[in-house]
PDB file of N, CA, C and O in Angstrom, chain B, residues numbered from 101:
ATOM      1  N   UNK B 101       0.845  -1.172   0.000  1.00  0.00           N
ATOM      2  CA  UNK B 101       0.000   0.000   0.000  1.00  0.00           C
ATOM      3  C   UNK B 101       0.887   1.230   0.000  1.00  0.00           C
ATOM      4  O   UNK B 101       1.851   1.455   0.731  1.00  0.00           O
ATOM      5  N   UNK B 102       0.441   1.883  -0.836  1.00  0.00           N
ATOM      6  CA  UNK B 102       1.122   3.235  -1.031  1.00  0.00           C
ATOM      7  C   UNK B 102       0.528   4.652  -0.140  1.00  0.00           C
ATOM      8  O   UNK B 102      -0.702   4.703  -0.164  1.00  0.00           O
ATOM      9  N   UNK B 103       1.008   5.478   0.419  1.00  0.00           N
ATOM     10  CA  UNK B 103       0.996   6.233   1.198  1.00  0.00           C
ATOM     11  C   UNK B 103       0.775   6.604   2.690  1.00  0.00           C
ATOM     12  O   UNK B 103       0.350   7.570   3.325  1.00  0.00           O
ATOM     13  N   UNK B 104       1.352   5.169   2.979  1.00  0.00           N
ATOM     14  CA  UNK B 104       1.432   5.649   4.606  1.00  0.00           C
ATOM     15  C   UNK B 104       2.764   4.991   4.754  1.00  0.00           C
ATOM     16  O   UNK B 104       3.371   4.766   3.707  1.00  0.00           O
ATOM     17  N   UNK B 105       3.348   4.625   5.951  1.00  0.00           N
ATOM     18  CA  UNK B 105       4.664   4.516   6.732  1.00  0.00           C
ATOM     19  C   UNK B 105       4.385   3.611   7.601  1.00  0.00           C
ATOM     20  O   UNK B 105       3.354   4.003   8.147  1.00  0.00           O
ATOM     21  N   UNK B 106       4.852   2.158   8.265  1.00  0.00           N
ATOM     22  CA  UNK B 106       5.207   1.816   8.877  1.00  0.00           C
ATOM     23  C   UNK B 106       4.549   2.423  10.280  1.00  0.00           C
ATOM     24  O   UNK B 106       3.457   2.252  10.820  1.00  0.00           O
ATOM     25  N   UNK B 107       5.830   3.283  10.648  1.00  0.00           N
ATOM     26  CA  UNK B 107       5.489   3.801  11.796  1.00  0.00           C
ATOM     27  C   UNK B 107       4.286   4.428  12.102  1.00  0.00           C
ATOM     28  O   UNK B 107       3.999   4.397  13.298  1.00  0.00           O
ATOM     29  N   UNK B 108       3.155   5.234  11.038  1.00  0.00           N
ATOM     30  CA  UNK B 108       2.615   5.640  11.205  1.00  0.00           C
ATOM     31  C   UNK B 108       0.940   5.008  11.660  1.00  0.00           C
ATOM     32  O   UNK B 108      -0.159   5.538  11.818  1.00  0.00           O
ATOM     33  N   UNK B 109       1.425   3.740  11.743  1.00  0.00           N
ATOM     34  CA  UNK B 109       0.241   3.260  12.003  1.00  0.00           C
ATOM     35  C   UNK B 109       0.167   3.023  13.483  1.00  0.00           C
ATOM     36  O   UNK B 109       1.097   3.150  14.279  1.00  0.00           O
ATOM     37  N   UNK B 110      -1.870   2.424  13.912  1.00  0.00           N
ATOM     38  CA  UNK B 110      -2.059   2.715  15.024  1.00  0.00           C
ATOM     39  C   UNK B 110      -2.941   1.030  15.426  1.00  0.00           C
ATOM     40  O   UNK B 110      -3.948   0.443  15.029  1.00  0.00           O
ATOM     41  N   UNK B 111      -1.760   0.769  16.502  1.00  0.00           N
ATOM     42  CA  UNK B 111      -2.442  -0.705  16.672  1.00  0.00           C
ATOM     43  C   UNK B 111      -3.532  -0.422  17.794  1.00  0.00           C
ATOM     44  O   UNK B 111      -3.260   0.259  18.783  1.00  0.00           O
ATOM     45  N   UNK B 112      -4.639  -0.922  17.603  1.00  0.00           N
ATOM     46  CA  UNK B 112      -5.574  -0.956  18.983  1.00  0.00           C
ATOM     47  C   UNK B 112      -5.778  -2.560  19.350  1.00  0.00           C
ATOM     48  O   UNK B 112      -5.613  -3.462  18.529  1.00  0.00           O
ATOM     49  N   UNK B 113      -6.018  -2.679  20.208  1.00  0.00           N
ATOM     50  CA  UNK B 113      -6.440  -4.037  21.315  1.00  0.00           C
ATOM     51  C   UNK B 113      -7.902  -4.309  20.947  1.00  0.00           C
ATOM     52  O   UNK B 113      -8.845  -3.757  21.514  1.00  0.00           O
ATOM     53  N   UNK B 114      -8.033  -5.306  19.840  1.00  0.00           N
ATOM     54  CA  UNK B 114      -8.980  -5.432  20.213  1.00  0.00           C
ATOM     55  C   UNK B 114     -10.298  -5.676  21.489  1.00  0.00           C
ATOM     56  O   UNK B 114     -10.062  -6.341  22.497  1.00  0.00           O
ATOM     57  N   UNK B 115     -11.137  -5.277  21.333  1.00  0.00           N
ATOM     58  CA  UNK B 115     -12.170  -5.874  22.573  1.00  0.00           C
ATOM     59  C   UNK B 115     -12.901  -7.114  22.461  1.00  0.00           C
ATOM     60  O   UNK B 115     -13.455  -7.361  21.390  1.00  0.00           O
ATOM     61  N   UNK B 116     -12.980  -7.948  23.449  1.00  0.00           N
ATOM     62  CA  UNK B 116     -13.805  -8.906  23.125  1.00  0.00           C
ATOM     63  C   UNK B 116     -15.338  -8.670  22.607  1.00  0.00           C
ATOM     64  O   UNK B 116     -15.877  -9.359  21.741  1.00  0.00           O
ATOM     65  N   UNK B 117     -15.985  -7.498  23.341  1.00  0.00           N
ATOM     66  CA  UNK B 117     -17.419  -7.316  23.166  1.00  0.00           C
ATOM     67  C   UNK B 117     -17.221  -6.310  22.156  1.00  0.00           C
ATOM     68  O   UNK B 117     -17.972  -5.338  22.239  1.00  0.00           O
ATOM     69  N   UNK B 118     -16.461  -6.321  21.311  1.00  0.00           N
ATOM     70  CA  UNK B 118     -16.626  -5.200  19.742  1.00  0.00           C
ATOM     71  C   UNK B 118     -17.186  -6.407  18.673  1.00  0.00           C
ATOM     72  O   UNK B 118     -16.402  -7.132  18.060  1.00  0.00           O
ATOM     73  N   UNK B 119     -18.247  -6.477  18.585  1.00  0.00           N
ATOM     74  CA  UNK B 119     -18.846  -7.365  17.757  1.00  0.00           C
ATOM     75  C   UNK B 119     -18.741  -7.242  16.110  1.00  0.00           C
ATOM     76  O   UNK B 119     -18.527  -8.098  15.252  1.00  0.00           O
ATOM     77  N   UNK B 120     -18.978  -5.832  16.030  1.00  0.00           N
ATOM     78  CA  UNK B 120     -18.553  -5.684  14.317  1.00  0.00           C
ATOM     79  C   UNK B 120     -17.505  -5.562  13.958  1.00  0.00           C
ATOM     80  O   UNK B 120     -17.366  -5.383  12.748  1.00  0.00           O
ATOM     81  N   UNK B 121     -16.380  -5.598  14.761  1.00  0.00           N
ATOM     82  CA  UNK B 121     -14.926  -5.927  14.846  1.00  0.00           C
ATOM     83  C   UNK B 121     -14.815  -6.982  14.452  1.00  0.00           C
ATOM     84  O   UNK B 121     -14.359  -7.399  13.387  1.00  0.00           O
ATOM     85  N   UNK B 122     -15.245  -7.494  15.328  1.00  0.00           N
ATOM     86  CA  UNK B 122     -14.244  -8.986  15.226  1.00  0.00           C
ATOM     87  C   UNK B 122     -15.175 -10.071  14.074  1.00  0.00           C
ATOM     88  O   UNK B 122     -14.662 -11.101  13.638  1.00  0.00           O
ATOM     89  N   UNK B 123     -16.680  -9.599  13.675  1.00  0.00           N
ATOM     90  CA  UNK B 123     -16.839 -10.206  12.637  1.00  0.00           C
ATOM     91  C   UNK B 123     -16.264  -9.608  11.285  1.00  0.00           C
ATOM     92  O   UNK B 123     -16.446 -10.328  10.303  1.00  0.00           O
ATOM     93  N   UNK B 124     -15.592  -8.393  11.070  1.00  0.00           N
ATOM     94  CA  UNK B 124     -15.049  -7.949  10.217  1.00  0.00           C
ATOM     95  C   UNK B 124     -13.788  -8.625  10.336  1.00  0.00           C
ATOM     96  O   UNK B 124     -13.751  -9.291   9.301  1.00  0.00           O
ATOM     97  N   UNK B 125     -12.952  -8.808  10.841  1.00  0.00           N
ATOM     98  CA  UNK B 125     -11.903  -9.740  11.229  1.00  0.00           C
ATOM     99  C   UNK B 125     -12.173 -10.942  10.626  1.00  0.00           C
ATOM    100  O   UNK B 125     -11.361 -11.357   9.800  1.00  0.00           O
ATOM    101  N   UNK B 126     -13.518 -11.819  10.970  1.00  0.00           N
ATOM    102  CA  UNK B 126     -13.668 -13.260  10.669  1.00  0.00           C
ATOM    103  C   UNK B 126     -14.145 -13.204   9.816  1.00  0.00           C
ATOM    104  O   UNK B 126     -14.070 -14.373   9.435  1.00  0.00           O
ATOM    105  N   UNK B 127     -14.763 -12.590   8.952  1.00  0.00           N
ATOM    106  CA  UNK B 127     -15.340 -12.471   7.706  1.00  0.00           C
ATOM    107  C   UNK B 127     -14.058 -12.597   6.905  1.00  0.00           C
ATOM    108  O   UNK B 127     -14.064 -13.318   5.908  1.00  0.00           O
ATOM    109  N   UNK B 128     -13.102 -12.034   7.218  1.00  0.00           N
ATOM    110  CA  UNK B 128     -12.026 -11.748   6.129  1.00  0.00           C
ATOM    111  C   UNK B 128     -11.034 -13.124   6.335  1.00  0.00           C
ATOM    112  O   UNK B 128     -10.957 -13.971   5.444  1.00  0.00           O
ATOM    113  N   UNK B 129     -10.476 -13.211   7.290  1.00  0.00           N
ATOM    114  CA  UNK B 129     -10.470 -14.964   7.319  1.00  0.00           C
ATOM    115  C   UNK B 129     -11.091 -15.827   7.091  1.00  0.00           C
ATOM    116  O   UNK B 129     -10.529 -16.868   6.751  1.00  0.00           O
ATOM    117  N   UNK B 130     -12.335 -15.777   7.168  1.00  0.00           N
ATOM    118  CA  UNK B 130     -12.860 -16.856   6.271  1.00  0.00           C
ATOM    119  C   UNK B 130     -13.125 -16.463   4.810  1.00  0.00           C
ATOM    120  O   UNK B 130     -13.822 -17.195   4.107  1.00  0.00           O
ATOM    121  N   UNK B 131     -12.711 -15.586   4.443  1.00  0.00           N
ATOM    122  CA  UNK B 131     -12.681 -15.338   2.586  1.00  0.00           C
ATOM    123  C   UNK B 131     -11.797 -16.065   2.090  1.00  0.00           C
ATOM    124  O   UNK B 131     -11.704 -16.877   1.170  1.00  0.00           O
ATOM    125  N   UNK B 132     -10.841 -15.408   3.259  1.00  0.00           N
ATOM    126  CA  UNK B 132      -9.250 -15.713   2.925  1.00  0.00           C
ATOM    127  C   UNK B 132      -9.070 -17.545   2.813  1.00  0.00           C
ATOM    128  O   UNK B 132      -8.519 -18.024   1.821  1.00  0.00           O
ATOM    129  N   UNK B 133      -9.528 -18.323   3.787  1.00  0.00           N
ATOM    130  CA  UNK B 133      -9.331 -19.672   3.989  1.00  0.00           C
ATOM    131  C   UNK B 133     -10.159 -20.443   2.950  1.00  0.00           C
ATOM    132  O   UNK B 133      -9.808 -21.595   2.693  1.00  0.00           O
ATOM    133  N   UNK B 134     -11.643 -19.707   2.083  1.00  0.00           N
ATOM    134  CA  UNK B 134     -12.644 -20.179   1.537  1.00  0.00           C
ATOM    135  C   UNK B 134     -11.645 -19.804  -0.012  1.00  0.00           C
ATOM    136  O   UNK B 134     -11.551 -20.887  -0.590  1.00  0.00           O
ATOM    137  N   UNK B 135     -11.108 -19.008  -0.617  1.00  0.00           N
ATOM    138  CA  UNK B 135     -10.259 -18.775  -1.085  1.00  0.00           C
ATOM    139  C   UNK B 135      -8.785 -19.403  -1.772  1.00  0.00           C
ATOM    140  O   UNK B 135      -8.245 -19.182  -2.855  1.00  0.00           O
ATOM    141  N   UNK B 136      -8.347 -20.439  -0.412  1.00  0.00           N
ATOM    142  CA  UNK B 136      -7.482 -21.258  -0.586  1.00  0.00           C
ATOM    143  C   UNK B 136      -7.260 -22.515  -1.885  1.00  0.00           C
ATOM    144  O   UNK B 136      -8.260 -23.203  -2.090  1.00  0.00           O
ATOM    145  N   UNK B 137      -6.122 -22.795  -2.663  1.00  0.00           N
ATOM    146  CA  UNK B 137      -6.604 -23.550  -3.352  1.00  0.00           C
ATOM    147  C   UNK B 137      -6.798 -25.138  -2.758  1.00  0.00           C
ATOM    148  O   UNK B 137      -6.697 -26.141  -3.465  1.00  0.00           O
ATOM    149  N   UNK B 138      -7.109 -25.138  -1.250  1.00  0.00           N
ATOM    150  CA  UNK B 138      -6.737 -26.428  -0.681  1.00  0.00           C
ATOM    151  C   UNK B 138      -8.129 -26.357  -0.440  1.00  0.00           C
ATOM    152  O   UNK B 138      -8.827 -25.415  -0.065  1.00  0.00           O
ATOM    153  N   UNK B 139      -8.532 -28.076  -0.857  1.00  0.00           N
ATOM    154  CA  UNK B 139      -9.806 -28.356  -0.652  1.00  0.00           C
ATOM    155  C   UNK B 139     -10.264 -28.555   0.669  1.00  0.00           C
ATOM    156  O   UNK B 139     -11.293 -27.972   1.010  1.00  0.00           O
ATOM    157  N   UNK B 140      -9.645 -29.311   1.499  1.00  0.00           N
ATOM    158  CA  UNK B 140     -10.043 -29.149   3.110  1.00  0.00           C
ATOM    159  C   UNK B 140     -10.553 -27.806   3.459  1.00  0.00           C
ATOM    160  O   UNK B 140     -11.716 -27.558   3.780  1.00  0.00           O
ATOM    161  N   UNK B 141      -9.320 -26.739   3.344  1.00  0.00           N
ATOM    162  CA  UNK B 141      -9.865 -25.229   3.882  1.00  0.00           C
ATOM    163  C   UNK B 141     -10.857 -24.610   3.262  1.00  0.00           C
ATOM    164  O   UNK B 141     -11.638 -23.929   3.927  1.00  0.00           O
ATOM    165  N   UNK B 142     -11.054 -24.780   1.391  1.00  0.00           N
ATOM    166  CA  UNK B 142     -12.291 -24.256   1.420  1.00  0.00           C
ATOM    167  C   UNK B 142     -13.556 -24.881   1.570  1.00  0.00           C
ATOM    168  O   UNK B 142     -14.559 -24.201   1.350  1.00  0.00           O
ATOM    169  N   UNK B 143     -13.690 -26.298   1.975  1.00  0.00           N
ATOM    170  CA  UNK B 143     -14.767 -27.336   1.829  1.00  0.00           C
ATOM    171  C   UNK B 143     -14.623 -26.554   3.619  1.00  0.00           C
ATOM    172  O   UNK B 143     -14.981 -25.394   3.824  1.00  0.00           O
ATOM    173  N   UNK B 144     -14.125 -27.340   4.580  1.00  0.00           N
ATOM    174  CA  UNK B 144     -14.534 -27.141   6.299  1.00  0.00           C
ATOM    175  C   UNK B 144     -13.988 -25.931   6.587  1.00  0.00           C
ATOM    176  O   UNK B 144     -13.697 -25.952   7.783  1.00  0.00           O
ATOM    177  N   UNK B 145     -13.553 -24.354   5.851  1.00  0.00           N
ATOM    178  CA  UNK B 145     -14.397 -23.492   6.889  1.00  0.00           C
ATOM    179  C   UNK B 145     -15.035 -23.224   7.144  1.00  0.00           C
ATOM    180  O   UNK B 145     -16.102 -23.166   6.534  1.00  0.00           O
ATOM    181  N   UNK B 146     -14.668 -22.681   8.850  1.00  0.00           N
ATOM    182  CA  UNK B 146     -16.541 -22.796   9.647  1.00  0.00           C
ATOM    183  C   UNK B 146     -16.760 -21.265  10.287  1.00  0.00           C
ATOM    184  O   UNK B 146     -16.589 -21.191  11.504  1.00  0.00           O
ATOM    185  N   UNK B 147     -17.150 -19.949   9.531  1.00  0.00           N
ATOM    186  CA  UNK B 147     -16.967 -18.121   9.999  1.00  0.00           C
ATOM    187  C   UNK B 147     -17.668 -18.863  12.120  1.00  0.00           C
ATOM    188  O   UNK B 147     -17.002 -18.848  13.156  1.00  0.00           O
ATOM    189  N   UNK B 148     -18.291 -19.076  12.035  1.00  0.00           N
ATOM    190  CA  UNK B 148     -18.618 -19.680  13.925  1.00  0.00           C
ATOM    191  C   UNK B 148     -17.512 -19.998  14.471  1.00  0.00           C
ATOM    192  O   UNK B 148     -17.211 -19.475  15.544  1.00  0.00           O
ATOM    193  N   UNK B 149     -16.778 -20.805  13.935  1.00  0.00           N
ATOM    194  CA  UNK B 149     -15.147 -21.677  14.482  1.00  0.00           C
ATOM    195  C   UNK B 149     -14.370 -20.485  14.202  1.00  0.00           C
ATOM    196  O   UNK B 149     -14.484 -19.676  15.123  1.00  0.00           O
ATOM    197  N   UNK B 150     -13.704 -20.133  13.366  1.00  0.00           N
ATOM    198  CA  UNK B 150     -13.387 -19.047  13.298  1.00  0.00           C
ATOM    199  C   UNK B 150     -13.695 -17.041  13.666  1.00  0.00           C
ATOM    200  O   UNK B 150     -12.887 -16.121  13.537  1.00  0.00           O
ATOM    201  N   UNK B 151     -14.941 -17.002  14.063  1.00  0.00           N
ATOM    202  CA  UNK B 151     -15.451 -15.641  15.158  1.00  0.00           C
ATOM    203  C   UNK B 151     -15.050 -16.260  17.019  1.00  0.00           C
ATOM    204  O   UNK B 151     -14.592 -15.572  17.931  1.00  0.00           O
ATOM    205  N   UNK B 152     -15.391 -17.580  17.048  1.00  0.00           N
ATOM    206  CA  UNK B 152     -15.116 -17.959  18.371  1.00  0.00           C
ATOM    207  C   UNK B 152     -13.556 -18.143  18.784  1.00  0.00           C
ATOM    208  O   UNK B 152     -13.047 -18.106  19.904  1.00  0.00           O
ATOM    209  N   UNK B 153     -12.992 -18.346  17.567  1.00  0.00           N
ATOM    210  CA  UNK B 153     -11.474 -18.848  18.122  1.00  0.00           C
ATOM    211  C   UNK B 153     -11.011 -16.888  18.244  1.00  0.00           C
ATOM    212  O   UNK B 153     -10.412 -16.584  19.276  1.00  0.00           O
ATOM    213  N   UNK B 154     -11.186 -16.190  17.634  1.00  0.00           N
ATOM    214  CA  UNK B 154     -10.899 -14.622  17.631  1.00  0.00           C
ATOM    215  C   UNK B 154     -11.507 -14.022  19.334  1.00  0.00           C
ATOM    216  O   UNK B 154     -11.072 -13.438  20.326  1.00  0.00           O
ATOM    217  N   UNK B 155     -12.486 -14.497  18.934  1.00  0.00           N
ATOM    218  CA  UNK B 155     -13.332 -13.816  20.090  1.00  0.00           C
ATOM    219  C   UNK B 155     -12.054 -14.116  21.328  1.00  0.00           C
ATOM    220  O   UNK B 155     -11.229 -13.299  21.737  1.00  0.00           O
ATOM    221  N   UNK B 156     -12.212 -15.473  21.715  1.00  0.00           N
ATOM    222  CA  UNK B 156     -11.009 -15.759  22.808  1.00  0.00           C
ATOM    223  C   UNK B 156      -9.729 -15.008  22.840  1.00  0.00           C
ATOM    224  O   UNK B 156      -9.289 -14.377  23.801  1.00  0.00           O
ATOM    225  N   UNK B 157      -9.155 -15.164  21.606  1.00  0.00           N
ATOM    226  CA  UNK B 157      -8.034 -14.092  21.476  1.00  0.00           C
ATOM    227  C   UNK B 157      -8.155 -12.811  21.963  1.00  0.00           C
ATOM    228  O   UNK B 157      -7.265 -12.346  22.676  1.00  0.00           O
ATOM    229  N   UNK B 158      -9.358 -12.037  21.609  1.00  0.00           N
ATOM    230  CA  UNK B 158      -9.136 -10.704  22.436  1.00  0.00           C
ATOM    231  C   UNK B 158      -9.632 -10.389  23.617  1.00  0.00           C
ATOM    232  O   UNK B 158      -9.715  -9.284  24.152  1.00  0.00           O
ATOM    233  N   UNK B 159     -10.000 -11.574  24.039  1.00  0.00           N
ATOM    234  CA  UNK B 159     -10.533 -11.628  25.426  1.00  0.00           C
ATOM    235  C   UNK B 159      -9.037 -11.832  26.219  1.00  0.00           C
ATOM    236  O   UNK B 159      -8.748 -11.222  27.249  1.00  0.00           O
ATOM    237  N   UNK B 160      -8.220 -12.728  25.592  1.00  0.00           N
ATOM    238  CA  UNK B 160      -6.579 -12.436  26.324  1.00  0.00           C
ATOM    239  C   UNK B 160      -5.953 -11.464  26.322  1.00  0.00           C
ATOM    240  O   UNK B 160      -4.891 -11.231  26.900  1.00  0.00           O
ATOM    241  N   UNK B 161      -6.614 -10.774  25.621  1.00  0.00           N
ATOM    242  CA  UNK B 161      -5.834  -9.438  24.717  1.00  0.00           C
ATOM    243  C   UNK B 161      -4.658  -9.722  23.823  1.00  0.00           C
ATOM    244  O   UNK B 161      -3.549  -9.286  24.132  1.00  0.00           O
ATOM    245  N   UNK B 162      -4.858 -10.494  22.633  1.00  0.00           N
ATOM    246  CA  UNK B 162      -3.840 -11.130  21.862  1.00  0.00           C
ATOM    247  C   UNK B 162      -4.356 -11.088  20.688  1.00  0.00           C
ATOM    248  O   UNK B 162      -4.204 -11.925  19.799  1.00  0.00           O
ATOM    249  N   UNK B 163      -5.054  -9.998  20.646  1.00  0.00           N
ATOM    250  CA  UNK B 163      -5.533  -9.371  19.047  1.00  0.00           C
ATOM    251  C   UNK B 163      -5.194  -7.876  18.984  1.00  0.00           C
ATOM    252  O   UNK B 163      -5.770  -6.918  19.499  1.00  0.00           O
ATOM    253  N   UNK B 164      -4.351  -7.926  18.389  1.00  0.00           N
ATOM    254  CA  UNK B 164      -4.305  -6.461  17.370  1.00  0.00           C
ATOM    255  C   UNK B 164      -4.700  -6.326  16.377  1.00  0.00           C
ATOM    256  O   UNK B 164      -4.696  -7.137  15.451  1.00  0.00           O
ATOM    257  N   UNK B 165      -5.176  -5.099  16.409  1.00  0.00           N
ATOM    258  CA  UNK B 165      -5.901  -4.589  14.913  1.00  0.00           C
ATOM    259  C   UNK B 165      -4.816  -3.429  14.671  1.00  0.00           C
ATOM    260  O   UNK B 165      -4.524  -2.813  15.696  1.00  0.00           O
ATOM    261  N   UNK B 166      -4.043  -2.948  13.264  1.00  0.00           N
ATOM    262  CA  UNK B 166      -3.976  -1.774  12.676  1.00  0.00           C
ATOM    263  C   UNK B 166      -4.828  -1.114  11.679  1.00  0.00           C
ATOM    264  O   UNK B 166      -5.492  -1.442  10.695  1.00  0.00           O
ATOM    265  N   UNK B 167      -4.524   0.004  12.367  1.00  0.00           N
ATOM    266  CA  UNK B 167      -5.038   0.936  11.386  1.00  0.00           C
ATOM    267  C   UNK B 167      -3.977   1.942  10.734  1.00  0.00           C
ATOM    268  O   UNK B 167      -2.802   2.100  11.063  1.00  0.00           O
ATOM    269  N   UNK B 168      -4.700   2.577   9.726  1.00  0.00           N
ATOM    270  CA  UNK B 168      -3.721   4.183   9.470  1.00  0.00           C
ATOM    271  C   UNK B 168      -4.417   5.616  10.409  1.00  0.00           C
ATOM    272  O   UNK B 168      -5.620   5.629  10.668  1.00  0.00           O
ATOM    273  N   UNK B 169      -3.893   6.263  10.658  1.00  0.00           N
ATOM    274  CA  UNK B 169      -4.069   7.503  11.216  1.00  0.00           C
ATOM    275  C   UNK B 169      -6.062   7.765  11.155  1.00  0.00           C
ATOM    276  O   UNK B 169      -6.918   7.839  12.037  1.00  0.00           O
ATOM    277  N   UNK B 170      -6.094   7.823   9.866  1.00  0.00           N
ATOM    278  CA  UNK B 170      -7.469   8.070   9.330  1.00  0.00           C
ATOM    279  C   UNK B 170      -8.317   7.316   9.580  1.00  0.00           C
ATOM    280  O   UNK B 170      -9.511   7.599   9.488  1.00  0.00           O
ATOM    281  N   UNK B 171      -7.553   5.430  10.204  1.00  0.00           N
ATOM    282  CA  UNK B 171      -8.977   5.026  10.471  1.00  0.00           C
ATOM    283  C   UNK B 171      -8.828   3.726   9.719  1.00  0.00           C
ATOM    284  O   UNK B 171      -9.508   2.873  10.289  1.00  0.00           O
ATOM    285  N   UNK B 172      -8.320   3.330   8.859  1.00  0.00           N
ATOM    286  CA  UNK B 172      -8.648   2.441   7.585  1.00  0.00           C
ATOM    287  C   UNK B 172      -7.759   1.131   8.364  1.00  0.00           C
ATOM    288  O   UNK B 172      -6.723   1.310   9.005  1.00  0.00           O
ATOM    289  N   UNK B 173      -8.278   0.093   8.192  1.00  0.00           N
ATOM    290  CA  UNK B 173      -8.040  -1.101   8.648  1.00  0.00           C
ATOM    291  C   UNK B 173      -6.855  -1.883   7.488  1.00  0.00           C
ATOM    292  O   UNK B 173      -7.315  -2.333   6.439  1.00  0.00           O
ATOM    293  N   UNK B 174      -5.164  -2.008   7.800  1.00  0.00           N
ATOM    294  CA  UNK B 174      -4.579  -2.221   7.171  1.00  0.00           C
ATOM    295  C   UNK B 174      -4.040  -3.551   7.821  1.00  0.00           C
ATOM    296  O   UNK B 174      -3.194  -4.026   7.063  1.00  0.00           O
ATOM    297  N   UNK B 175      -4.172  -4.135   8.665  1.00  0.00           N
ATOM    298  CA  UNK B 175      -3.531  -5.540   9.100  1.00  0.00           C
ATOM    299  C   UNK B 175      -4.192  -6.346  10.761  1.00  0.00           C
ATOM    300  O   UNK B 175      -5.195  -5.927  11.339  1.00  0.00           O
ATOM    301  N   UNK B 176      -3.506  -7.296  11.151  1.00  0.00           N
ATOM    302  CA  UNK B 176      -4.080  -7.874  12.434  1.00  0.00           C
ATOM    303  C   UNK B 176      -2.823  -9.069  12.831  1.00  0.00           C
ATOM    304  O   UNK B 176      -2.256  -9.959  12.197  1.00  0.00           O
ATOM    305  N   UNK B 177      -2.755  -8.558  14.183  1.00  0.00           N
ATOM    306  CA  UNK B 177      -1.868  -9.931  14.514  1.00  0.00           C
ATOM    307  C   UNK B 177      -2.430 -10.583  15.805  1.00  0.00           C
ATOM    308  O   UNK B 177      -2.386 -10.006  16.892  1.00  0.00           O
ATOM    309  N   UNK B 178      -2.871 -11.609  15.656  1.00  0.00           N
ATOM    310  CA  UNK B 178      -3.209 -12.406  16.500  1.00  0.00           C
ATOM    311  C   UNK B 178      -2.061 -13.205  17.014  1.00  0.00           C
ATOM    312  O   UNK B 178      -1.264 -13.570  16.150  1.00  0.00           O
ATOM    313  N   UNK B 179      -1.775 -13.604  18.433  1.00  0.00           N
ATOM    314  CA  UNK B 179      -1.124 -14.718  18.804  1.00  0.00           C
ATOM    315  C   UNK B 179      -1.245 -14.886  20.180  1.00  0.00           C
ATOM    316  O   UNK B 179      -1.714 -14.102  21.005  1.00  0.00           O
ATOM    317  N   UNK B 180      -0.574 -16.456  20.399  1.00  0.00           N
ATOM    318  CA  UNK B 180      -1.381 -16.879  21.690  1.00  0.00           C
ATOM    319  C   UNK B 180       0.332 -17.371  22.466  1.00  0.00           C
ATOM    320  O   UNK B 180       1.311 -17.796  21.853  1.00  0.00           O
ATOM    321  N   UNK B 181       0.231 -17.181  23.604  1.00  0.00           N
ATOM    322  CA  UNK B 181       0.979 -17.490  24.471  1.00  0.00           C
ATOM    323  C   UNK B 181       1.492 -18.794  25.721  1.00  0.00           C
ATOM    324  O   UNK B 181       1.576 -18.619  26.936  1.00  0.00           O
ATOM    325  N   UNK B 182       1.761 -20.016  24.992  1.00  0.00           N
ATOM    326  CA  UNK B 182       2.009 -20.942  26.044  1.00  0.00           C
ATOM    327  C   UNK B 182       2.568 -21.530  26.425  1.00  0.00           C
ATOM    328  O   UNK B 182       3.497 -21.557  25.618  1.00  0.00           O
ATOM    329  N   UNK B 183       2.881 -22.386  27.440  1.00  0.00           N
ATOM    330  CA  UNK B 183       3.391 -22.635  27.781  1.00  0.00           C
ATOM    331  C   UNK B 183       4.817 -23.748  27.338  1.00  0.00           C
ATOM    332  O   UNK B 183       4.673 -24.905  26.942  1.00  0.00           O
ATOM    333  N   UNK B 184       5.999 -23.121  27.508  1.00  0.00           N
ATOM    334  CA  UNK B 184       7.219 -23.964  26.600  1.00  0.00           C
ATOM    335  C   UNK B 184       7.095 -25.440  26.945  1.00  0.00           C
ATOM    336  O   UNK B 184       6.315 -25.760  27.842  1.00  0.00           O
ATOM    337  N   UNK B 185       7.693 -26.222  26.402  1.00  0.00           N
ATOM    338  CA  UNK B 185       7.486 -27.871  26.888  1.00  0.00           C
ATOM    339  C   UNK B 185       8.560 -27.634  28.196  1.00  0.00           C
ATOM    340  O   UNK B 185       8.815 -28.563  28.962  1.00  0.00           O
TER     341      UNK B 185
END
């Protein structure tokens, strides 16, 4: 994407109870997985399995959302934290 910077972006935490969040989130993962040329991922994704596994995530607080300055939704990093063997 052309005209913004790196730095200039603005990560927020997602919330667990931001509902049109996080189905905007799972909507787009499941495009993305329905999308795939692998038949498993686009035959069994499930947007329910996928809004619930998110949902948990930002209930740990282990969802970020970016944005740009203005607002516009440019990325997301999810990750989960456990325990080493």
């Amino acid at each position: 994407m052309e005209g913004w910077k790196a730095d200039s972006l603005v990560a927020v935490e997602v919330d667990a109870n931001d509902d049109k969040t996080l189905r905007y989130i799972a909507s787009k993962v499941y495009n993305e997985i329905r999308n795939l040329k692998s038949k498993p991922g686009a035959k069994f994704a499930d947007f329910e399995s996928i809004y619930y596994y998110l949902y948990w995530l930002a209930d740990a607080n282990s969802l970020i959302l970016f944005k740009t300055p203005e607002g516009h939704n440019v990325g997301v990093l999810a990750f989960e934290v456990v325990t080493p063997w």
